[in-house]
C-alpha positions in Angstrom: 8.4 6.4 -86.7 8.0 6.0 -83.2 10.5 2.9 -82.7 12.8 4.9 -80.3 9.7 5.4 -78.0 10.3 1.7 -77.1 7.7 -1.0 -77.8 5.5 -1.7 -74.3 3.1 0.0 -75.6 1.2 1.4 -78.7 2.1 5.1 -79.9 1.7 6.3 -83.2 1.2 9.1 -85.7 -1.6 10.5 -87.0 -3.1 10.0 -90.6 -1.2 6.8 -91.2 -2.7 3.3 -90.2 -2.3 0.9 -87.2 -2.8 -2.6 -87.0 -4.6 -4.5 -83.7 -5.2 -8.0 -83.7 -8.2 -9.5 -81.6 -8.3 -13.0 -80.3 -12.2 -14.2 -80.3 -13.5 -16.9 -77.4 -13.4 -19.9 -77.8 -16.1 -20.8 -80.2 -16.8 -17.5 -81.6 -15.9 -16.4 -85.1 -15.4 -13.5 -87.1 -16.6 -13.2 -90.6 -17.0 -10.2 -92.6 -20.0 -9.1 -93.6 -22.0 -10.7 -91.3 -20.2 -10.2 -87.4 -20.8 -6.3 -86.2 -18.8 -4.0 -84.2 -18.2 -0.7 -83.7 -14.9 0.8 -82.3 -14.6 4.0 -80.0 -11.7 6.5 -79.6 -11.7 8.9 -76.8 -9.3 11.7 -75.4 -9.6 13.6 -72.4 -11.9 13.2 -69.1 -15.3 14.7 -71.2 -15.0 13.4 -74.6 -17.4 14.6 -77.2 -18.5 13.8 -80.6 -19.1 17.2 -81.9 -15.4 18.6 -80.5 -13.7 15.7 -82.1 -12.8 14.2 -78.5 -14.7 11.5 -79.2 -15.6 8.9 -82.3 -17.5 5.9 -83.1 -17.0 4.0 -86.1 -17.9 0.7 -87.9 -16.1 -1.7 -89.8 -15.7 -0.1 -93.4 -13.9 -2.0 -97.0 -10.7 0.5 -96.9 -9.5 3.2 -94.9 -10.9 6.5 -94.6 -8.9 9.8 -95.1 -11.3 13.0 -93.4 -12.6 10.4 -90.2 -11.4 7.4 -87.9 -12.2 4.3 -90.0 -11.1 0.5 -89.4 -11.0 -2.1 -91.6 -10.2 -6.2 -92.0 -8.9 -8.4 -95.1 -8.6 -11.5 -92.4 -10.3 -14.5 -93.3 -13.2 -15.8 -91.2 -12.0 -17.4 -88.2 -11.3 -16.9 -84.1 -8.3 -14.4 -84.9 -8.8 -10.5 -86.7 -6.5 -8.5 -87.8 -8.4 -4.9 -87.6 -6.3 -1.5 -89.6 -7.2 1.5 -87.6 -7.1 4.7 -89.2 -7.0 8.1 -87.9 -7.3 11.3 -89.8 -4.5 13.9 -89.8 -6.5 16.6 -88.5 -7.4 14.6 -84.6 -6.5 15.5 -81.7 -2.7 14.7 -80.8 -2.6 12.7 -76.9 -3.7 9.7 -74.4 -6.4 7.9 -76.5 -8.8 4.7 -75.0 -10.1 2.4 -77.5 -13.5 0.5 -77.0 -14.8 -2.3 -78.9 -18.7 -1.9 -78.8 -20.9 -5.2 -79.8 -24.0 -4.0 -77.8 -22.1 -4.6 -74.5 -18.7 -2.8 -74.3 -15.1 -3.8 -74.0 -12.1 -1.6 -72.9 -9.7 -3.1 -75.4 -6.7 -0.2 -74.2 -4.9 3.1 -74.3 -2.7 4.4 -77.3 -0.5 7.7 -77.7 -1.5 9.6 -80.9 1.4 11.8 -82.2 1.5 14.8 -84.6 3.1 13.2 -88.0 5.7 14.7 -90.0 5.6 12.1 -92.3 2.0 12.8 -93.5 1.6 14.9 -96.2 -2.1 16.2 -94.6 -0.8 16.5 -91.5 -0.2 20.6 -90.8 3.8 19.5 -89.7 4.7 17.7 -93.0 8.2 18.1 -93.6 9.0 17.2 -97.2 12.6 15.9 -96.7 13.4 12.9 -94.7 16.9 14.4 -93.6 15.0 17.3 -91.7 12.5 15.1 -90.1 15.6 13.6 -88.8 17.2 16.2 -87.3 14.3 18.0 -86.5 11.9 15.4 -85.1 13.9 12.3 -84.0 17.3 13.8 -83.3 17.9 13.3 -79.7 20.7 15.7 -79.1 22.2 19.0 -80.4 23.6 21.9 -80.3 22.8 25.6 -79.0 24.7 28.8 -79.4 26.1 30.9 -76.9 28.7 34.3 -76.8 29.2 36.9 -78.8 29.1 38.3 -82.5 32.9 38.1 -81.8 33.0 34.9 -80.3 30.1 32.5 -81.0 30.4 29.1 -79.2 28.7 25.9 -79.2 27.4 24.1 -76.3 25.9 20.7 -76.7 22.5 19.4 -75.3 20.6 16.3 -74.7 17.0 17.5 -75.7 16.2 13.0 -74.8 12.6 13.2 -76.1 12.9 9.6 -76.2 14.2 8.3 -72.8 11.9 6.6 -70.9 9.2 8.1 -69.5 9.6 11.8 -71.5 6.5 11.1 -73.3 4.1 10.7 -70.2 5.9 13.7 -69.0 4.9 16.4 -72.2 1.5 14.9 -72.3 0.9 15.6 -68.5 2.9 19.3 -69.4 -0.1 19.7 -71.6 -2.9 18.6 -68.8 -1.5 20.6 -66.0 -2.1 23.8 -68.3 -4.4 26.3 -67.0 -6.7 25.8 -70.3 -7.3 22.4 -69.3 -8.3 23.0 -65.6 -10.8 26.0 -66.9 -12.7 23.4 -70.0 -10.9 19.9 -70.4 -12.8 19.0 -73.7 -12.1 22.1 -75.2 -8.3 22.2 -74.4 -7.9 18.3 -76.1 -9.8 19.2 -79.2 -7.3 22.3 -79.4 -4.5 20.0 -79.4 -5.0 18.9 -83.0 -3.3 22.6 -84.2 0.0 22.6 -83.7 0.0 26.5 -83.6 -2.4 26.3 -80.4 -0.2 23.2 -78.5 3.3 25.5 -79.3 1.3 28.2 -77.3 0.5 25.6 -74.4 4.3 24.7 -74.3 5.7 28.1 -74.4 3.5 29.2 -71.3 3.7 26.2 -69.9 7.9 25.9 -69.9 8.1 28.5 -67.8 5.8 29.1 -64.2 5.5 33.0 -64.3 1.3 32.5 -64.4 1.0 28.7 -64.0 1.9 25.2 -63.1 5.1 25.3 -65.2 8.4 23.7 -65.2 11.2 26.3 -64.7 11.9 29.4 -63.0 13.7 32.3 -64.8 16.5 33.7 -62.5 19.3 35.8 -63.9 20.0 37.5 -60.2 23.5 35.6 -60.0 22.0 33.8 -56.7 20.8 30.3 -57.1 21.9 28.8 -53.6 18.3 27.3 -53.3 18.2 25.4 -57.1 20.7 24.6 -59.6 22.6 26.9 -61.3 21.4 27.1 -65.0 24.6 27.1 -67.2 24.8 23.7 -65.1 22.1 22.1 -67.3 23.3 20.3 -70.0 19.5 18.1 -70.5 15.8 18.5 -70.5 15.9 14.8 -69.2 17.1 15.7 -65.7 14.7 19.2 -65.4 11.3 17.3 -66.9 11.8 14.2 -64.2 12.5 17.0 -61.6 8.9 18.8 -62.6 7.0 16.1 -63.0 8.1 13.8 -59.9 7.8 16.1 -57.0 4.1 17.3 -57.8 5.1 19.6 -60.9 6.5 21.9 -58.1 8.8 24.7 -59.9 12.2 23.8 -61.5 14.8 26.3 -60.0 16.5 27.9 -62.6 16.4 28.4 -66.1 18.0 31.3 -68.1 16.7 31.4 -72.0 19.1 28.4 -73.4 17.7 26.0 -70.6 13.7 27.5 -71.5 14.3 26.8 -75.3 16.0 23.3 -74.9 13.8 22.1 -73.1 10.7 23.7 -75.1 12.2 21.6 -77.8 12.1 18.4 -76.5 8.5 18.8 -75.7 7.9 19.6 -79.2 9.9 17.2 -80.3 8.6 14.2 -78.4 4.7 15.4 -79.2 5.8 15.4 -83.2 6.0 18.9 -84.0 9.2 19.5 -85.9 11.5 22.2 -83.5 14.9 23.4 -83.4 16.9 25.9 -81.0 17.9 29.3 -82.4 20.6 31.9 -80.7 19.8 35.9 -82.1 22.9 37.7 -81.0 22.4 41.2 -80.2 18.8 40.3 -79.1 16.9 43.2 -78.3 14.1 43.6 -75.2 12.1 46.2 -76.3 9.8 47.4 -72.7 7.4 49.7 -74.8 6.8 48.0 -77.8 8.2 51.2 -80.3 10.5 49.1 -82.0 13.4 51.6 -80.8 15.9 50.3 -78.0 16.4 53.6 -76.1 19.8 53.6 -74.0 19.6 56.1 -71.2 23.4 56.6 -69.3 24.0 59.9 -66.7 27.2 61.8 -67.4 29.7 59.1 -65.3 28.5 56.5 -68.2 26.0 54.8 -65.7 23.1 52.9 -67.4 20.1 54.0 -66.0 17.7 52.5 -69.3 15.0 50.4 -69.2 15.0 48.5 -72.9 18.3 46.2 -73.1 20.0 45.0 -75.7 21.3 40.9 -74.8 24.3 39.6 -76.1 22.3 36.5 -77.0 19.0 35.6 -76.3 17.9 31.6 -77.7 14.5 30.8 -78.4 12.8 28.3 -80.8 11.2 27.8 -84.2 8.4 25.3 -84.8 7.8 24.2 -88.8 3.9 23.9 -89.4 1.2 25.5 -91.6 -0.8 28.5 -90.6 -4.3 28.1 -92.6 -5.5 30.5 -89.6 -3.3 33.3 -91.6 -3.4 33.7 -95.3 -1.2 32.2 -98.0 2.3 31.9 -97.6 2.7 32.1 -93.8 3.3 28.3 -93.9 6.9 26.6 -92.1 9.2 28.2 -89.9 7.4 29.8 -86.4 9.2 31.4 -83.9 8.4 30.4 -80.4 9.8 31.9 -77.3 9.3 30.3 -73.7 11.2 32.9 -71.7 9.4 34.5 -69.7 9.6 38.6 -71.0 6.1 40.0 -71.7 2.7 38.1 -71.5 0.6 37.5 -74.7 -3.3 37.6 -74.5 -2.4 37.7 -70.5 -0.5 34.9 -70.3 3.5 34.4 -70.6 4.1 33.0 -73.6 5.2 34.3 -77.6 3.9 33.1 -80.9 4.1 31.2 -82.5 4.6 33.8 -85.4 5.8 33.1 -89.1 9.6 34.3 -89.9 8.2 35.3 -92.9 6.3 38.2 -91.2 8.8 39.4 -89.2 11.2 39.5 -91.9 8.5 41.4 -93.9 7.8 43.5 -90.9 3.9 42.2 -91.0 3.3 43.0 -87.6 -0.5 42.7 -87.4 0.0 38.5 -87.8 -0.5 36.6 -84.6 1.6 35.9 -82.4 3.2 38.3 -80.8 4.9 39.8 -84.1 6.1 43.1 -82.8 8.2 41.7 -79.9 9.9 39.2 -82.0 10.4 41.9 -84.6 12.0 44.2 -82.1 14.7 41.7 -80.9 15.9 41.3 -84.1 15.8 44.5 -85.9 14.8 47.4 -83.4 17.2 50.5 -84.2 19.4 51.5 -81.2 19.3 55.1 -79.9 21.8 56.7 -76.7 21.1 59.6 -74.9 23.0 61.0 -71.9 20.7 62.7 -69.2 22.8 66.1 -67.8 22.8 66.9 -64.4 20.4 69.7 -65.5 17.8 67.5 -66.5 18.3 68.1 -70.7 18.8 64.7 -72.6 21.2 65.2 -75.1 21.3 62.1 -77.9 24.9 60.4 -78.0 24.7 58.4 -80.8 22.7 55.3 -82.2 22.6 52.5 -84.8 19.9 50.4 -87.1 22.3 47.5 -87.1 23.6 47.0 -83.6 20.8 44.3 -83.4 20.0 40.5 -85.1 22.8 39.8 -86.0 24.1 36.0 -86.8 21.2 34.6 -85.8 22.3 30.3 -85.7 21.0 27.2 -85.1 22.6 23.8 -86.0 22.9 22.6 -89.2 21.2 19.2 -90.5 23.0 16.2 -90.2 26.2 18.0 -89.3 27.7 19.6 -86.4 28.5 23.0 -88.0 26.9 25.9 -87.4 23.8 27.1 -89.9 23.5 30.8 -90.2 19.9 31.7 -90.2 19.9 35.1 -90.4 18.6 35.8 -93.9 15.0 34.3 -93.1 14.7 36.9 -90.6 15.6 40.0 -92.1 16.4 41.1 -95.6 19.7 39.6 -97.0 22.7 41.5 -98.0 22.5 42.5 -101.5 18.2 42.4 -101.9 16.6 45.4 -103.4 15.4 46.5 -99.8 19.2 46.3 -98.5 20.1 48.2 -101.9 18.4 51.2 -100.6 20.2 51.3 -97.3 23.3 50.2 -98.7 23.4 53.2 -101.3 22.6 55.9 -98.4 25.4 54.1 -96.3 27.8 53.9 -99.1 29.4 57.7 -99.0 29.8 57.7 -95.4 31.2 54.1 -95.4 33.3 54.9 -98.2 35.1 57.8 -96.5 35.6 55.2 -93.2 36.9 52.9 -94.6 39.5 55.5 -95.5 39.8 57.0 -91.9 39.3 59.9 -93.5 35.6 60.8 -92.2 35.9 63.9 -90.7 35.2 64.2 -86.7 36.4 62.6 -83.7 36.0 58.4 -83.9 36.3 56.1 -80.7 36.7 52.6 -80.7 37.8 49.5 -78.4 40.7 46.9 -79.5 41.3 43.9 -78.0 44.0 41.6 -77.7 44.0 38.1 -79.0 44.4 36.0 -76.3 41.7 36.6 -73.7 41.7 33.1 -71.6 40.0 32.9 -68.4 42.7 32.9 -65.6 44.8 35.3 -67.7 45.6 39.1 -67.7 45.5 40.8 -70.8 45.6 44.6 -72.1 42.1 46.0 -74.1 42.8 49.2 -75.9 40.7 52.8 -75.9 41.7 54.2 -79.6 41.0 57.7 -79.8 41.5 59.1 -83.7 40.9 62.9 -84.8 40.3 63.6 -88.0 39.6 66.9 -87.5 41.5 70.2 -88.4 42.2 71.2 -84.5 43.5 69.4 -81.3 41.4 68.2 -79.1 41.1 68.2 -75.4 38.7 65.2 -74.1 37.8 63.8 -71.1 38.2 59.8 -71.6 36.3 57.2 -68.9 37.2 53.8 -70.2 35.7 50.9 -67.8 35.3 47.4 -67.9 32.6 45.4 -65.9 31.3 41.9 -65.7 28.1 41.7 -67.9 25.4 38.5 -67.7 24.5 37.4 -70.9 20.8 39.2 -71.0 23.2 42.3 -70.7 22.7 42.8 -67.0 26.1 44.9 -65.5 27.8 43.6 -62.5 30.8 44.3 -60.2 33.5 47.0 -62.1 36.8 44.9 -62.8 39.2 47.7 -64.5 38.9 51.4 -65.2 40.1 54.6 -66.3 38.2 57.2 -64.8 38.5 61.5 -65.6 41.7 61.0 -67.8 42.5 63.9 -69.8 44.0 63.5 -73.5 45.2 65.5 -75.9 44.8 64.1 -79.3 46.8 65.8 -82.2 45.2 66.6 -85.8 46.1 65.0 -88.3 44.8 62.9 -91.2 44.2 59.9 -88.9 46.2 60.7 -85.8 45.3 58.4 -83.5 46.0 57.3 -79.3 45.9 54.4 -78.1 45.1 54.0 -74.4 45.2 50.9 -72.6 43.3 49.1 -70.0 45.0 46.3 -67.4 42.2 43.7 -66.8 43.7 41.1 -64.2 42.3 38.1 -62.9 42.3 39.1 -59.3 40.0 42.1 -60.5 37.6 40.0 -62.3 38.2 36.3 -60.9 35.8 36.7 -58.5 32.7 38.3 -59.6 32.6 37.0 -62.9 29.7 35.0 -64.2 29.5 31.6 -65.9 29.0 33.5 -68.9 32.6 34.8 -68.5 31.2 38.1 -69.9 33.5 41.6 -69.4 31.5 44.4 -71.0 33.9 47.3 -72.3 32.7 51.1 -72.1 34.4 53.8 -73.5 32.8 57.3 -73.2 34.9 60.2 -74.8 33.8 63.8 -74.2 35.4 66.3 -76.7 35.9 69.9 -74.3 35.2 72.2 -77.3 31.9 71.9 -79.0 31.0 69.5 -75.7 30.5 66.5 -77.9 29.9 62.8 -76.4 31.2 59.7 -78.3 30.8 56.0 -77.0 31.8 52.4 -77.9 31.2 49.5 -76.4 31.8 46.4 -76.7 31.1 42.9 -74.6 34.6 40.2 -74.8 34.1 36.8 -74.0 37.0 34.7 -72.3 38.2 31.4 -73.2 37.2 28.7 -71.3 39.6 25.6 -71.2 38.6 22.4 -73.4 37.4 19.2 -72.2 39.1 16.4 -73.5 37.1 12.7 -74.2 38.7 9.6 -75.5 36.7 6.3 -75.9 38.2 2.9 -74.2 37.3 0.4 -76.4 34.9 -0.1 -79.5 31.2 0.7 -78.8 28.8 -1.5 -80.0 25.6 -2.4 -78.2 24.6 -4.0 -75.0 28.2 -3.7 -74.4 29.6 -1.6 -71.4 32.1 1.0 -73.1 34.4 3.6 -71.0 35.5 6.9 -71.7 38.2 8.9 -70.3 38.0 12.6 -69.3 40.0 15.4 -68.2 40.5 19.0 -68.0 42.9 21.4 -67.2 42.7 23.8 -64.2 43.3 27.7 -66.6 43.7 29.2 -63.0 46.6 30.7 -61.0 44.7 28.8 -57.5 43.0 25.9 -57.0 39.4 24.3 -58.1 37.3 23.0 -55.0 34.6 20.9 -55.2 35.1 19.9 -58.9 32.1 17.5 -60.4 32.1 15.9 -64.2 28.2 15.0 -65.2 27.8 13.0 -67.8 24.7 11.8 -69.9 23.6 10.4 -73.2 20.2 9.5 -74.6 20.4 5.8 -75.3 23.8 5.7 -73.4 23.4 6.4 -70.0 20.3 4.5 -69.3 18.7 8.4 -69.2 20.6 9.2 -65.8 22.9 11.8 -65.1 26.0 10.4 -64.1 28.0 12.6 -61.4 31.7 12.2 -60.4 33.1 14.3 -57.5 37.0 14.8 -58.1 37.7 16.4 -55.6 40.6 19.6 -55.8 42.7 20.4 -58.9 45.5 22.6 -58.2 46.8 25.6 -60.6 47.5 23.6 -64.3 46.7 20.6 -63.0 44.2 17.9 -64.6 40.6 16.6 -63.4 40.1 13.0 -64.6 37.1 10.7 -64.6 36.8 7.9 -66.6 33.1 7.1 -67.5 31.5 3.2 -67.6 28.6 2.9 -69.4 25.9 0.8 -72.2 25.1 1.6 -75.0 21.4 0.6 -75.4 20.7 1.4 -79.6 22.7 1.7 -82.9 23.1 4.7 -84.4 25.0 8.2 -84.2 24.7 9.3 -80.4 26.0 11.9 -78.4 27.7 11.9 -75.1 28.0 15.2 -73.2 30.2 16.1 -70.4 29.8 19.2 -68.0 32.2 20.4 -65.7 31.6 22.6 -62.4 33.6 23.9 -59.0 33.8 27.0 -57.2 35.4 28.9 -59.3 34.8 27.3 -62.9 31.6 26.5 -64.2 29.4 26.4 -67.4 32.6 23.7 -69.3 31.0 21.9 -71.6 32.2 19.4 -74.0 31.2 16.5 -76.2 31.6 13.5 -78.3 29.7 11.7 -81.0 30.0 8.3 -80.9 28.6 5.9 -83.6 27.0 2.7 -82.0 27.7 -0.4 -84.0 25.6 -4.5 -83.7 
C-alpha cells in the first residue's frame, strides 16, 4: 500500500512482510541451515536495543509477530530471497539495514510506515473504503462559512508527490524533542498518539522550528495571503527548502490541511473537520462571556468563530481505558499551549462528547469550542454589568468533514455532542419545550429582536438586511434601536463599519405580534473595500426598551456569494497523455479586476507544481480565461483545483474530478 510513493526506493508498512533479494560473490553459496547471518535495523543518530531504536536478528523458519524476524524458503545457491518482518508496535521512520557475518555490510535505507492495514497496528481501520479516503486519498475537501451558508473549498493535501515523504520525516527531526534526546524522540514515534502531538506543534512555529505562521491581522504584504493556499505541496517545499525558515501565513484551514497530509503520508488515518460556531474559551470555564459597552462595542476577551477547522486522527488509546479507541481530535492552530508547548490532543471524541474532561489531551479546550454556553453582558458607563442575554446552543453546531468516497458533505456533529432525540437531549428538550412552544406561536410574551436577510447577497451587489422588532407585550414601547453592520474575519475578529443605524427611536405598537421592520442599505462602495476574503458582514442589532431599561440583541454574521469558476476538459484524459482544460470566471463587480492570476494543481496531474497564469485585467462582467496543458502521470479518480486571485477578488476556488483512464 505504498505504490503511489513511487518505486526508487523501499517504503513500507509496519507488521506486514518485505522481501530483499541478495546476490552472493561469485563462488559463494547460501544454504540453509548451515550459512549464518544476522540482520540489523536501526533508526535515528543513537540507536539502542533496549528503546527499540535498534535490533539484531537471525535467520528464523517463519516470521515472527512481537519482534523483527527474517526468514528464507530459497534453495541453496548464489541468489537469496530473505522475508523481513517487522512488528506492528516499531518505531515508524528512516531505517538502515545491515547484514552482519562477523564483518559488516551496509546493505541500505528503507521508510517504515504506520499500517492501516494491520490488524495489530494501533491505526487499523477495518474497512478498506476508509483507508481509502482516509489514508491514500490525495485530495479533498474542507468547509468554510456559516451555519447559514456552509461552502466547500477543495484541497490538494499531495502526501504522495515527490519528495512529501522526506519532507514529514524531517518535520519530525527538526522537533524540539528530538534536538533535547534523539533516541528517545524515534522510539516515541511508534504511538501514534505521541507523533500527532509532534505534528500539531510542529505545523505551526509559535515555540519551534515549525512550518507556518498564524496571521489573521489582514496584513500579509511580506508572505502569501492564506485563503490563497489551495495545497500542502507548495507550503511543505517552501519549509523545508529554504532551511525550514517559517511559512508566512496560515489561518486554521491551511494549519489542518496541511497537518493532514503529514498524517496522512506517515500512515496515520486523518481527515479535516470544520466546527461552526467554534468557541475560544481564554479562561478555561467552559462559558464564552461577551462583554459590549452601551454603543454595542465588543470589548470581550473569549470569541466565539464562525468556523474554526481542525483535525481528527483514528487510532487506539491503550494509554486511556476501554473505549477511548478511534476518532482523536487534533488541533495545529496555534491558541493555547499544552504541557508548554502549542499544540492540542490528541483527545477521543468520545470524551468530549461525554464531557470526560480529565482524559489527555487537552479535553477542556476542545470541549469548550464545541459546547461552551454563551453569556452577554453590557458594562454601564457606571461601572454595573448588567447581563443581556445568553444561549447553551449558539455553539458546535454542524460540525462537517467530507464524506467517504463522495463529494457530499458528512455531518459529524452527533459524535461530538449528544444527538437530537437521546435521553440526555430529552431533558433539555422537555425544559425547552413550553417556552419553544409559545415561540413558535409568536405569542411569548416580551419584546423579541431578530435580523432578516434578503436572499440574494452576491459580492458586488447591494442588498437590504432587515432589524424586525415585535412586541408582544400589553403596552407600547419606546426603544432605542442601533442596528450596524461591519466586516467580520472568520475567527470573528470585527473590522471597518460598512452600514448603520445609529440612536433611532421606534415606537412599536402592542399587539398580539405587532411587528417593525427596519431596514439596513448595505452597498458595495461601503463594504467593497475593506472586506476580507472571507467576504464576512457581521450584523448587530441592539434594542433598548425605555421603560423597564431592558437590552435585547441579535446578531448574526452573512456570507456573500462569490462568483463560480467554470472548468471544462479538452479532450479525453488518459495517461502519459497531455490533456487541456479551459477556465473562466466572471468579474461580479461594478469596476475592474487588476492583477488577476489562475493557480492550478493536481496530485499526479501537475507533475506536483503549481501552475500560475497572469491574465491580466477583467473589466466589470467580463470573463478571465486560461486554458491549462498538462499530464496526467496515474490512473485513477484525481482532482484538479483551480484558485483565483486580484486586487479586489480573492479566496475563488473551484474544482474538477477527473477520472484518468490507460
Amino acid at each position: 500500500h505504498t505504490d503511489q510513493n513511487g518505486i526508487d526506493r523501499l517504503i513500507v508498512r509496519r507488521g506486514l512482510p518485505f522481501t530483499i533479494t541478495l546476490h552472493l560473490r561469485s563462488g559463494s553459496q547460501f544454504e540453509a541451515g548451515v550459512s549464518t547471518f544476522r540482520l540489523i535495523v536501526e533508526i535515528g543518530p543513537l540507536p539502542k536495543e533496549q528503546s527499540g531504536t535498534k535490533s539484531t536478528f537471525s535467520l528464523t523458519d517463519s516470521a515472527l509477530k512481537t519482534a523483527w524476524s527474517v526468514s528464507t524458503n530459497s534453495p541453496p545457491g548464489n541468489v537469496v530471497s530473505l522475508s523481513v518482518s517487522s512488528p506492528p508496535d516499531v518505531p515508524i521512520g528512516l531505517y538502515s539495514l545491515t547484514l552482519d557475518q562477523g564483518q559488516k555490510v551496509k546493505l541500505g535505507e528503507f521508510v517504515l510506515l504506520f499500517n492501516p492495514w494491520c490488524a495489530k497496528d494501533a491505526v487499523y481501520m477495518e474497512e478498506e473504503r476508509d483507508r481509502q479516503e482516509y489514508v491514500l486519498s490525495q485530495a479533498g475537501l474542507i468547509y468554510k462559512g456559516t451555519t447559514k451558508r456552509i461552502k466547500a473549498s477543495p484541497w490538494t493535501f499531495g502526501q504522495f508527490e515527490p519528495g512529501m515523504l522526506d519532507i514529514c520525516l524531517k518535520l519530525l527531526d527538526e522537533n524540539p524533542k528530538y534536538s533535547s534526546d534523539a533516541d528517545a524522540d524515534c522510539s516515541g514515534r511508534r504511538n501514534p498518539v505521541y507523533v500527532t502531538r509532534v505534528i500539531s506543534a510542529m505545523i505551526n512555529s509559535n515555540d519551534d522550528k515549525g512550518v507556518l505562521v498564524g496571521n489573521w491581522s489582514g496584513d500579509y504584504d511580506d508572505g502569501v495571503r492564506p485563503s490563497h493556499w489551495t495545497d500542502s505541496v507548495a507550503i511543505l517545499h517552501q519549509w523545508a527548502d529554504n532551511c525550514c525558515q517559517r511559512v508566512r501565513y496560515g489561518q486554521c484551514w491551511v494549519f489542518a490541511a496541511v497537518a493532514c497530509t503529514v498524517s496522512r503520508a506517515l500512515g496515520i488515518p486523518c481527515r479535516v473537520v470544520t466546527n461552526f460556531g467554534s468557541a475560544h474559551d481564554t479562561n478555561s470555564n467552559l462559558l464564552i462571556e461577551f462583554l459590549y459597552d452601551e454603543d454595542g462595542n465588543d470589548i470581550s476577551d473569549d470569541s466565539v468563530w464562525n468556523f474554526h477547522v481542525w483535525v481528527d486522527n483514528w487510532m487506539a488509546r491503550p494509554d486511556l481505558d476501554a473505549g477511548y479507541d478511534g476518532w482523536q481530535a487534533s488541533d495545529p492552530t496555534p491558541q493555547e499551549k499544552s504541557e508548554g508547548v502549542f499544540c492540542c490532543g490528541p483527545v477521543p471524541l468520545k470524551a468530549i462528547k461525554e464531557g470526560e474532561l480529565n482524559l489527555k489531551y487537552d479535553a477542556p479546550f476542545v470541549f469548550a469550542e464545541v459546547n461552551a454556553d454563551v453569556v452577554e453582558y453590557v458594562k454601564l458607563t457606571n461601572g454595573r454589568m448588567v447581563k443581556m442575554g445568553g444561549s447553551s446552543i449558539d455553539v458546535g453546531h454542524f460540525i462537517s468533514t467530507k464524506a467517504v468516497g463522495s463529494d457530499e458533505r458528512h455531518d459529524i456533529t452527533h459524535l461530538y455532542k449528544h444527538p437530537e432525540g437521546s435521553l440526555q437531549e430529552r431533558e433539555v428538550f422537555e425544559r425547552a419545550k413550553h417556552h419553544h412552544e409559545l415561540q413558535q406561536k409568536g405569542e411569548e410574551p416580551g419584546l423579541k429582536v431578530k435580523i432578516k436577510v434578503s436572499p440574494d447577497m452576491d459580492i458586488g451587489a447591494d442588498f437590504d438586511v432587515f432589524a424586525v422588532v415585535t412586541n408582544n407585550t400589553e403596552a407600547d414601547k419606546t426603544c432605542r434601536v442601533m442596528f450596524y453592520a461591519r466586516i467580520v474575519s472568520y475567527d470573528g475578529k470585527p473590522g471597518a463599519n460598512c452600514g448603520f443605524i445609529e440612536d433611532l427611536t421606534m415606537e412599536v405598537p402592542t399587539g398580539k405580534g405587532q411587528e417593525k421592520r427596519l431596514p439596513l442599505r448595505l452597498e458595495y462602495v461601503d463594504y467593497g473595500d475593506t472586506i476580507t476574503s472571507d467576504r464576512l458582514i457581521q450584523l448587530v442589532l441592539i434594542v433598548i426598551e425605555s421603560s423597564p431599561r431592558e437590552f435585547h440583541k441579535a446578531k448574526r454574521t452573512i456570507v456573500l456569494e462569490n462568483p463560480d469558476i467554470a472548468i471544462k476538459l479538452l479532450g479525453e484524459p488518459r495517461v502519459n497523455q497531455k490533456l487541456s482544460a479551459q477556465i473562466s470566471l466572471q468579474n461580479p463587480l461594478p469596476e475592474p479586476l487588476q492583477n488577476c492570476f489562475f493557480s492550478v494543481i493536481g496530485a499526479s496531474l501537475t507533475d506536483g507544481k503549481l501552475l500560475i497564469q497572469n491574465v491580466g485585467t477583467v473589466g466589470p462582467k467580463q470573463e478571465a480565461k486560461y486554458t491549462v496543458e498538462f499530464t496526467p502521470t496515474s490512473t485513477g479518480s484525481r482532482t484538479l483545483t483551480v484558485d483565483f486571485d486580484s486586487d479586489k477578488l480573492s479566496n475563488i476556488k473551484g474544482y474538477l474530478n477527473i477520472e484518468i483512464k490507460e
